[in-house]
C-alpha positions as CSV (number, residue, x, y, z in Angstrom):
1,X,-47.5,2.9,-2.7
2,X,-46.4,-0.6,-1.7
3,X,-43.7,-2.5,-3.3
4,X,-44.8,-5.7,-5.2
5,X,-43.5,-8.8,-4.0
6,X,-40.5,-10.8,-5.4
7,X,-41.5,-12.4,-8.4
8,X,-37.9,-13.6,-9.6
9,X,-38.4,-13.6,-13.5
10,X,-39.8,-17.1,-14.9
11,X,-37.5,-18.8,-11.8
12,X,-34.0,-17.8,-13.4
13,X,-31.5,-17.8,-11.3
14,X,-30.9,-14.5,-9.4
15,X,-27.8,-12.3,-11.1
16,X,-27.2,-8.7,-9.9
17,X,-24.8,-6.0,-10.7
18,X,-23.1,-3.4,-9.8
19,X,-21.3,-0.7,-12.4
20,X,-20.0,2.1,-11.2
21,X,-18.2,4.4,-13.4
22,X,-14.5,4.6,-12.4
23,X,-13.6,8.6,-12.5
24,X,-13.1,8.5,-8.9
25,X,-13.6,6.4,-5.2
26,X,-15.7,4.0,-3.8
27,X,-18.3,6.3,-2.7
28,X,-19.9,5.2,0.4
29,X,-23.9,5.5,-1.5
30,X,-22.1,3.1,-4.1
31,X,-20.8,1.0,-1.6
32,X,-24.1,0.4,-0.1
33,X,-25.7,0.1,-3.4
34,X,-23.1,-3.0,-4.4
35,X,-24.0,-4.2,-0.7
36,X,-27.7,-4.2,-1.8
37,X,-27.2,-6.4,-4.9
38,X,-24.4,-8.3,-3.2
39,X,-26.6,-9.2,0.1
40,X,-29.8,-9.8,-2.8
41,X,-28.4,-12.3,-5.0
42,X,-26.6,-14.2,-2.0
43,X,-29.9,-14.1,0.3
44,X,-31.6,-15.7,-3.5
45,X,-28.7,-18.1,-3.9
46,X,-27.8,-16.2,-7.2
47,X,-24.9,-14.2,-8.6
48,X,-23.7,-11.0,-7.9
49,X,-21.6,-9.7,-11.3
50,X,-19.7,-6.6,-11.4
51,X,-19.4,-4.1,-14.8
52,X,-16.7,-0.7,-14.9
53,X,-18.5,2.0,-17.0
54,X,-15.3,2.9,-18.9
55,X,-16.8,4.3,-21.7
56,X,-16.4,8.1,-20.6
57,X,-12.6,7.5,-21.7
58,X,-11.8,11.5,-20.7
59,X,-12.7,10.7,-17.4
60,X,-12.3,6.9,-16.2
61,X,-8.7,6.3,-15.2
62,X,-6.9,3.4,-14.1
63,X,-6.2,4.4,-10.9
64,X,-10.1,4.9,-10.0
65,X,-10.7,1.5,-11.4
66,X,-8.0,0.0,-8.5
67,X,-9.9,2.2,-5.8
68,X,-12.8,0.7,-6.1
69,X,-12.0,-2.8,-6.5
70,X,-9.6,-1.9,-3.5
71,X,-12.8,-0.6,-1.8
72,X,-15.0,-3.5,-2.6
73,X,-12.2,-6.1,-1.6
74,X,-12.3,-4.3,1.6
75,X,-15.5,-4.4,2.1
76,X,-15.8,-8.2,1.5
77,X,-17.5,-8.1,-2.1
78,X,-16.3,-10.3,-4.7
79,X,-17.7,-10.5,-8.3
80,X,-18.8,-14.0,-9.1
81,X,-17.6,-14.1,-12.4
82,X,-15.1,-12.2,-14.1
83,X,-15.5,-8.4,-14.2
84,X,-16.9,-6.7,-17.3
85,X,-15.5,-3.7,-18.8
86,X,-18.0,-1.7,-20.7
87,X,-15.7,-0.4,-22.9
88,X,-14.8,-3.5,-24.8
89,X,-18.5,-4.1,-25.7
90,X,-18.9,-1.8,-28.2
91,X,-19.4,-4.0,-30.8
92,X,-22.6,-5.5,-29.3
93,X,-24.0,-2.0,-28.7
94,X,-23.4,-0.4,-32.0
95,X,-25.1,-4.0,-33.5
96,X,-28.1,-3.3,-31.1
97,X,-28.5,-0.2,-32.1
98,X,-28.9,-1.6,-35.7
99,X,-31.0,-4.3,-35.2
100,X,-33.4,-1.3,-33.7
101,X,-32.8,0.5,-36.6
102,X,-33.3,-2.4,-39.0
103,X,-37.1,-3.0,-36.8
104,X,-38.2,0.9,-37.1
105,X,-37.6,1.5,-33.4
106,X,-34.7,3.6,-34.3
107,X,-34.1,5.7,-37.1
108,X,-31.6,8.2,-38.8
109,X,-31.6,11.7,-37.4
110,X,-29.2,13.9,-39.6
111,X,-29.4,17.6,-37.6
112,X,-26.4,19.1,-36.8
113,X,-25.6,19.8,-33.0
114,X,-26.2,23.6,-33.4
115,X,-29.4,22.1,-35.0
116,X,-30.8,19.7,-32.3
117,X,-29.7,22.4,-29.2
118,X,-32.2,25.0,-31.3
119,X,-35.1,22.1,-31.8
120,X,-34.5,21.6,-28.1
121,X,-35.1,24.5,-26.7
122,X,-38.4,25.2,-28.7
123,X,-39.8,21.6,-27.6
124,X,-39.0,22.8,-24.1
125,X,-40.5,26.3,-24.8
126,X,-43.8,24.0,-26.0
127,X,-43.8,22.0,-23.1
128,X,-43.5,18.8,-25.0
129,X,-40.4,15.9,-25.6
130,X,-37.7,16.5,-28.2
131,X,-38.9,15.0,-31.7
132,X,-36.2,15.2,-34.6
133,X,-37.9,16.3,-38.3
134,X,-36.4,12.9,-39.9
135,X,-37.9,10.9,-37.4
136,X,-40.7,9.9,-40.4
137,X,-37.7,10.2,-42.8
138,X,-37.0,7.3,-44.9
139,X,-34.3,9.5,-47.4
140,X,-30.7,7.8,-46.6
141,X,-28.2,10.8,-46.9
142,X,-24.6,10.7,-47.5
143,X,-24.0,12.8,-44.2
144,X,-23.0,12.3,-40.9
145,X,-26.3,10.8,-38.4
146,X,-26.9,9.5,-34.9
147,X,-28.8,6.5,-34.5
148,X,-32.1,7.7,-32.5
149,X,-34.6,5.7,-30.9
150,X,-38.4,6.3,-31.5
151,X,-40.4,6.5,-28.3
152,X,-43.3,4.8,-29.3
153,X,-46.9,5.9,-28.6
154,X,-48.9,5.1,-25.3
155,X,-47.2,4.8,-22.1
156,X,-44.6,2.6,-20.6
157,X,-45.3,0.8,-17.4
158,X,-42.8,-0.4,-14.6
159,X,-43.4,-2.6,-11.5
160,X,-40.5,-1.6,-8.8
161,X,-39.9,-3.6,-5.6
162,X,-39.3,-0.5,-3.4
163,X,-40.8,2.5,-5.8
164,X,-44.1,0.9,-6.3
165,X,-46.0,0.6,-9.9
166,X,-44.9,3.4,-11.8
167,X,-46.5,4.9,-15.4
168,X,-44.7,7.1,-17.8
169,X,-46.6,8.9,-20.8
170,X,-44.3,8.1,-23.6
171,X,-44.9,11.7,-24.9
172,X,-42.8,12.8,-22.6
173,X,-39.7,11.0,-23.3
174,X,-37.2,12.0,-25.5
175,X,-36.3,10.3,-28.5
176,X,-32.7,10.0,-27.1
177,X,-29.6,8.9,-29.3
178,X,-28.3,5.6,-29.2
179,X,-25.3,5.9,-31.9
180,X,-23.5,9.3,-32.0
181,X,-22.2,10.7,-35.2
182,X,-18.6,9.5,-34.9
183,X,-20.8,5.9,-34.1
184,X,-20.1,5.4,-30.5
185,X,-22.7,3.9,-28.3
186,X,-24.7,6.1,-25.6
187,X,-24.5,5.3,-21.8
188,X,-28.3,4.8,-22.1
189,X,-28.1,1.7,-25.1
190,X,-25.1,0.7,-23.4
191,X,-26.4,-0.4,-20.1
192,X,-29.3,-1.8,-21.6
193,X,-27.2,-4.2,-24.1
194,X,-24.2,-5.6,-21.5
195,X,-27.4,-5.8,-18.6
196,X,-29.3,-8.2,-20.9
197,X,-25.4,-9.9,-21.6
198,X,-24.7,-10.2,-18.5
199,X,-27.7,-12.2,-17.7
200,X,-28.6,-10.0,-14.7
201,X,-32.4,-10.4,-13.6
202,X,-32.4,-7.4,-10.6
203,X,-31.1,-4.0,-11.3
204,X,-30.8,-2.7,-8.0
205,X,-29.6,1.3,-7.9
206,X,-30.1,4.8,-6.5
207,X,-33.6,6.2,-7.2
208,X,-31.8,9.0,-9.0
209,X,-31.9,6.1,-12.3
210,X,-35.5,6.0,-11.5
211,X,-36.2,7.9,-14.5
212,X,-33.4,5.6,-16.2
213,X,-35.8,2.5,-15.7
214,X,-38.6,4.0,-18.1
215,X,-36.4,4.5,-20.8
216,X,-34.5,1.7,-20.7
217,X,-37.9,-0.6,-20.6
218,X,-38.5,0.7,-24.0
219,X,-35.1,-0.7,-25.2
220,X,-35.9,-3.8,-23.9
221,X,-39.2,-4.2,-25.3
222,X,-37.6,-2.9,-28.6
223,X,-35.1,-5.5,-28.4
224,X,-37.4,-8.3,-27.7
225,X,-35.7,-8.9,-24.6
226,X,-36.6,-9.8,-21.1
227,X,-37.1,-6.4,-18.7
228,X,-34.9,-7.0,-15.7
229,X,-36.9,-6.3,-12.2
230,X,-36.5,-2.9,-11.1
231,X,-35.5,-1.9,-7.4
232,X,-34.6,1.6,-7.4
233,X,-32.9,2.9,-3.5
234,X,-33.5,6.2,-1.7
235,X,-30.3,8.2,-2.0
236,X,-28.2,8.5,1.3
237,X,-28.3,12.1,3.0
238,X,-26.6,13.8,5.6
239,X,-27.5,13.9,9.1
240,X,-29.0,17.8,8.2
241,X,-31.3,15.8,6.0
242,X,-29.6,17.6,2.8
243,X,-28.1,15.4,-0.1
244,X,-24.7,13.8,0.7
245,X,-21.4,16.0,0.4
246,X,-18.2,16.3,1.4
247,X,-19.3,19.1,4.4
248,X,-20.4,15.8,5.7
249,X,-17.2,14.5,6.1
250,X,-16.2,11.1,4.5
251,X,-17.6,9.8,1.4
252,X,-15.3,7.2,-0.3
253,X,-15.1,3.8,1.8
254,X,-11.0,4.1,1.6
255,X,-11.5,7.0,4.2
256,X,-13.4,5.0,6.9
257,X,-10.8,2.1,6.7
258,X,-8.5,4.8,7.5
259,X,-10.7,6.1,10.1
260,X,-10.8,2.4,12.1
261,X,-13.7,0.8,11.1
262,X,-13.8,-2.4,10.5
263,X,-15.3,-4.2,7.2
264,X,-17.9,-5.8,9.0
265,X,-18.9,-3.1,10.9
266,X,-18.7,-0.7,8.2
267,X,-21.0,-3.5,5.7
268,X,-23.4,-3.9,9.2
269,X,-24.1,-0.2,9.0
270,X,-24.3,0.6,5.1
271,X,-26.6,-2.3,4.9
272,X,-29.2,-1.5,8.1
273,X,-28.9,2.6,6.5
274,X,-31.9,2.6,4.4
275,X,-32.8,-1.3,5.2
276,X,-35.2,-2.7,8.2
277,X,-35.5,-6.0,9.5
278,X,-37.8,-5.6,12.8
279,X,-36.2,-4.2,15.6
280,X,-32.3,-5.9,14.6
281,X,-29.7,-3.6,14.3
282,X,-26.3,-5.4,14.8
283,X,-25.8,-8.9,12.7
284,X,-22.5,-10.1,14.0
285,X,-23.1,-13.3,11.6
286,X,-23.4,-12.7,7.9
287,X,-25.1,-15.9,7.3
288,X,-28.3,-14.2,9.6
289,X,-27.8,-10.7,7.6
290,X,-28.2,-12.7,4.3
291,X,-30.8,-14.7,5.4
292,X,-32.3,-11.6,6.6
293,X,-31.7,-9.7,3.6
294,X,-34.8,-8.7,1.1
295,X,-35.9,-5.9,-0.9
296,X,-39.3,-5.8,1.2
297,X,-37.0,-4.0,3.4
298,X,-35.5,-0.9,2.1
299,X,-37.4,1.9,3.1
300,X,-38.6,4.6,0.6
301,X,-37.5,7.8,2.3
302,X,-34.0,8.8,2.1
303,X,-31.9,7.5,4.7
304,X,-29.4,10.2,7.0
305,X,-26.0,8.9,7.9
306,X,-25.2,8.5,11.5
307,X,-22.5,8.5,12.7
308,X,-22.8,7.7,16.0
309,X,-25.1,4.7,15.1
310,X,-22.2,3.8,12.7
311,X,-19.6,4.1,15.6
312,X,-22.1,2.0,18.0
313,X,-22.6,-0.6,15.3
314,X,-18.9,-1.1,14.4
315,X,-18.0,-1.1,18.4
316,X,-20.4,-4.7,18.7
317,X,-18.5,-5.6,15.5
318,X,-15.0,-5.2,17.5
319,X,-16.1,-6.5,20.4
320,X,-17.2,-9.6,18.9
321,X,-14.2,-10.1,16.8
322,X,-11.3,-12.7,18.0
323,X,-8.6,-11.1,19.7
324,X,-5.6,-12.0,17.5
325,X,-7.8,-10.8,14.1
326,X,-9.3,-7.4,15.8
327,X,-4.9,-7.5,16.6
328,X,-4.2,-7.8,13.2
329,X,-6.5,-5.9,12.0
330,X,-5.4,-2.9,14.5
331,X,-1.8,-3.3,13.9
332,X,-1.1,-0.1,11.4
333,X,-2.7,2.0,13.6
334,X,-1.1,0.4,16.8
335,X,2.0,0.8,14.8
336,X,1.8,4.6,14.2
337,X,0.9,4.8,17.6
338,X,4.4,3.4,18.6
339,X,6.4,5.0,15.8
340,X,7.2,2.1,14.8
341,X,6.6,-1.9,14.4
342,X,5.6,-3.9,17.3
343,X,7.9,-6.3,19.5
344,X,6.5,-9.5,20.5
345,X,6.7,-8.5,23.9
346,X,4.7,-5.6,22.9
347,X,2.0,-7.6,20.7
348,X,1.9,-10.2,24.3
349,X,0.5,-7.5,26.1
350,X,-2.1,-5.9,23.8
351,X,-3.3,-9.3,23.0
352,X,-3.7,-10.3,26.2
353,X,-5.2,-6.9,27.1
354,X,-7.9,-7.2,24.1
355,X,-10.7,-7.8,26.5
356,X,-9.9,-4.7,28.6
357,X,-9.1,-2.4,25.5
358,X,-12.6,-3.7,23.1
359,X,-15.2,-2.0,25.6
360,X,-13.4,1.4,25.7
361,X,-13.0,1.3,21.9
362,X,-15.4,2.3,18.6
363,X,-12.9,2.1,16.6
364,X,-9.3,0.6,15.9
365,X,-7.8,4.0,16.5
366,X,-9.7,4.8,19.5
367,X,-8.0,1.3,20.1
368,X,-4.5,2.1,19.3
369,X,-4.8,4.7,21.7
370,X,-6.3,2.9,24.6
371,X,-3.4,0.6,23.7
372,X,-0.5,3.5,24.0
373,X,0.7,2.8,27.5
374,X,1.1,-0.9,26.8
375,X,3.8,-0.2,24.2
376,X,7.5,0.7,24.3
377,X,7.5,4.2,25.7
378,X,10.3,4.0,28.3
379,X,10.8,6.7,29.5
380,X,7.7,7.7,30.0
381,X,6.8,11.4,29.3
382,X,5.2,12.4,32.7
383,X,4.5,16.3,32.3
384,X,1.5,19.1,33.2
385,X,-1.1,17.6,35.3
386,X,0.0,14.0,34.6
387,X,3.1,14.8,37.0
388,X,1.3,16.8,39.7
389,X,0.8,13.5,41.5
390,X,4.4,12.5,41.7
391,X,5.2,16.3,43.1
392,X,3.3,15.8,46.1
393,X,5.1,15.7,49.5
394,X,5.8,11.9,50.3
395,X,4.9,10.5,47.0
396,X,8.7,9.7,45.9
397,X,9.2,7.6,49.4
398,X,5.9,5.9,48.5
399,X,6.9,4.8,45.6
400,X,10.2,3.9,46.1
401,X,8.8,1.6,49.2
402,X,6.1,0.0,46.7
403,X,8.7,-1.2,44.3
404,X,10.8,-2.6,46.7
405,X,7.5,-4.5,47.4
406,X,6.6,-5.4,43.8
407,X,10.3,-6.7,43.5
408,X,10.1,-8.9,46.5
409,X,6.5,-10.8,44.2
410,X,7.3,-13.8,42.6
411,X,6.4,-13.8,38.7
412,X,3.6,-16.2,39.4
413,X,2.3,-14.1,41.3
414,X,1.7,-11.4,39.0
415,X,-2.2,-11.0,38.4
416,X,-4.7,-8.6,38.6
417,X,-6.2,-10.1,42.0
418,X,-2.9,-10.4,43.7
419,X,-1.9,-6.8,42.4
420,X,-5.2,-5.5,43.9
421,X,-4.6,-7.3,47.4
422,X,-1.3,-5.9,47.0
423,X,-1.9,-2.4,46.3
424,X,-5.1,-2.2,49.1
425,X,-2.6,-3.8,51.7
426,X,-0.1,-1.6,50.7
427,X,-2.3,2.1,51.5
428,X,-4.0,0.0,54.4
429,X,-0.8,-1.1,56.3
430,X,0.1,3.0,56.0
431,X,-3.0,4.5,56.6
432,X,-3.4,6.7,53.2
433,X,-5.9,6.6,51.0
434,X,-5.7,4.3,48.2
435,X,-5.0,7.4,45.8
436,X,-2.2,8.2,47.6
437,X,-0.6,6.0,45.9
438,X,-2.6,4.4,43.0
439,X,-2.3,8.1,41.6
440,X,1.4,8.2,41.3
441,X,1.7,5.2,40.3
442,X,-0.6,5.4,37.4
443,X,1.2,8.4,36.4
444,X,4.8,6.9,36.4
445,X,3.2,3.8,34.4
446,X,1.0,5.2,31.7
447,X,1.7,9.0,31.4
448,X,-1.4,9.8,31.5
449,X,-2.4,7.8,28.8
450,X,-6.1,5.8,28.8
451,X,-5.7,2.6,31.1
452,X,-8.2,0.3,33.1
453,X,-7.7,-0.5,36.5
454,X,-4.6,-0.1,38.4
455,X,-3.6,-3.8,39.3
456,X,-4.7,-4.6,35.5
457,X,-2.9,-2.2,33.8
458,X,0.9,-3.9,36.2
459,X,-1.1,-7.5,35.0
460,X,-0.6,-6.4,31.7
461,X,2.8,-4.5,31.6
462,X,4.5,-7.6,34.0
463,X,6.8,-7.5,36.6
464,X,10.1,-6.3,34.8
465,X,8.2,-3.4,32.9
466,X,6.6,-1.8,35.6
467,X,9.7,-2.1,38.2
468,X,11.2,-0.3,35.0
469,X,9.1,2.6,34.7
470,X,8.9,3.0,38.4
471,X,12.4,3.1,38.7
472,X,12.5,5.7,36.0
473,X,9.9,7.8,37.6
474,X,12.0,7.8,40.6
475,X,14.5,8.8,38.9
476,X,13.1,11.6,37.0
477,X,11.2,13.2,40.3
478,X,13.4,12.4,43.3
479,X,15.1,15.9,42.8
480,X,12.2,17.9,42.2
């Protein structure tokens, strides 16, 4: 069933949403689903609006509220206009509800809730949608009522840019309340009401609302509004193919910040999981991904999380990123790595090193830790097999006479290619192998901590640093 093609309604400018409900995180499907409508309305020079769904007042808090607008500024998402809050609509849902009522498309449904659960349960056991006896009521009775909504006869029809055309018998829906009792509004009426408010033209969501879409296109046409387009997204699964849980690890976007991805990597992934655009995998410029951006794309099967695609992806994104941003952006986890804030000295040498750390790296802590031997760790811990170089017969003397060398260089002097010519001269001029001596000396200057090449890794330390841990190396092992 192929998707239709974009049809913008009567050329209105473009406004999507996103409403997530805050009783928790930024879940990583919700991220992707805000990245959806986000990429959307900026490809279609529109507006992407953003709604909390506060109305469950037992279980939206604060706190979830600030994680995911925490999680969305992370990401890079910013509403276009001010945020809604569902919750301080009311009055335009409860006079929705009456204009309904005023029409006939709604009506006064007076059973009790012992009632209704009992009528339920026999229109289940007959196969057939709940229908209230006061449905065809006109009596007005000084009792307590929700508002219902009469599904009218025939069928309701949806055309949905990645679900295809869609038909629902109307017999089967529900005549579903849209005041309780105590006169609050229902998530159902809700949504409808602040959509059509809100001005917003593409509802873009999980296919789990698929259902959602019929019902709410009845409201619509009940209201004598305008029915939004529909674009309902395959759910995300796990790489076993089974819907998305915590056995799959992360979920809320706050954990892979933690984990050392970076926004644009992370917003690269989310965005290519469940989306094609021919063979493209990696936009490193977010003026091609939104140019590159349409619904045509989004696949109709679920999409599995990946991590190692994700890892890949966010790698190109780090490698492509300036050195003193992917620095800053690196910097708490370069700082837990050092126990401690950075000196400029310190920050010098990582910075200068980006180019040599970015390729060995998928993600900033995988970079922190490439980064370890380039920070303040005098002395160095040199222990198990790290130090079974430096015990070896000779390897003291060797050491002690390749300092005295390095001493003897002048600070100009000190790069990678003179370092090199250095160290090769140095083994040559004695006969050894070169990892007679490169060995020990990587021990006494990392620790047996990741590190490129040799005559980079003295490059990078400079002269005073590496005569330092030499010394101390000396030091520790000349008695052993």
């Amino acid at each position: 069933m192929q998707a239709r093609k974009l049809n913008p309604q009567m050329n209105k400018p473009v406004v999507t949403r996103f409403a997530p409900s805050p009783t928790g995180y930024l879940h990583i499907g919700g991220a992707r689903t805000a990245l959806f409508n986000w990429y959307f309305a900026k490809k279609m020079g529109g507006k992407f609006r953003l709604r909390i769904e506060d109305t469950d007042r037992a279980r939206s808090t604060d706190e979830a509220t600030a994680a995911i607008l925490e999680g969305m500024s992370w990401l890079g998402m910013t509403a276009d206009d001010e945020i809604v809050y569902q919750s301080l609509n009311a009055d335009a849902h409860v006079a929705a509800a009456e204009v309904m009522l005023e029409s006939g498309a709604a009506y006064r449904c007076y059973a009790t809730a012992d009632e209704v659960e009992s009528l339920k349960a026999e229109a289940r056991e007959a196969n057939r949608a709940f229908r209230s006896p006061y449905r065809d009521s006109t009596d007005v009775k000084d009792a307590p009522f929700a508002l219902r909504f009469r599904v009218p006869d025939g069928e309701t029809k949806i055309q949905d840019h990645v679900q295809g055309d869609i038909t629902w018998q109307n017999e089967s829906f529900d005549d579903l309340v849209l005041l309780r009792a105590d006169g609050t509004p229902t998530y159902m009426l809700a949504v409808v009401v602040d959509d059509n408010e809100m001005g917003v033209t593409h509802i873009i969501r999980g296919d789990d609302h698929l259902i959602n879409a019929g019902r709410q296109t009845q409201l619509y046409q009940a209201l004598g509004w305008t029915v939004p387009d529909w674009a309902h997204v395959p759910l995300i699964h796990g790489p076993d193919g089974k819907k998305l849980s915590k056995r799959h690890g992360a979920l809320g976007v706050e954990a892979y910040e933690e984990l050392g991805y970076l926004p644009s990597g992370l917003r690269n992934y989310l965005v290519k999981l469940g989306w094609s655009s021919g063979d493209t995998e990696v936009f490193l410029d977010e003026a091609d991904l939104i140019n590159a951006f349409s619904l045509d794309g989004v696949n109709t099967s679920p999409a599995r999380l990946d991590f190692d695609k994700m890892d890949f992806i966010n790698a190109q994104h780090m490698t492509a990123s300036a050195d003193e941003e992917l620095f800053k952006a690196a910097t708490p986890f370069l700082e837990k790595v050092n126990a401690g804030p950075l000196s400029a000295a310190v920050k010098n040498r990582i910075v200068t090193g980006m180019s040599t750390l970015k390729p060995r790296a998928k993600t900033l802590i995988e970079l922190a830790d490439q980064a370890r031997y380039l920070m303040n760790i005098r002395p160095v811990e040199i222990t198990g097999k790290t130090a079974k170089p430096l015990k070896r017969e000779g390897a003291i003397e060797l050491l002690a006479a390749l300092t005295q060398a390095l001493k003897s260089r002048k600070e100009s002097a000190w790069t990678a290619d003179s370092l090199q010519a250095l160290l090769t001269e140095f083994a040559e001029q004695r006969e050894i192998g070169f990892g007679r001596i490169g060995q020990p000396v990587r021990a006494a200057l990392t620790g047996g901590s990741p590190s490129p090449d040799l005559s980079i890794v003295l490059a990078l330390l400079g002269q005073d640093e590496v005569l330092g841990r030499l010394d101390d190396a000396i030091s520790a092992f000349s008695a052993q």
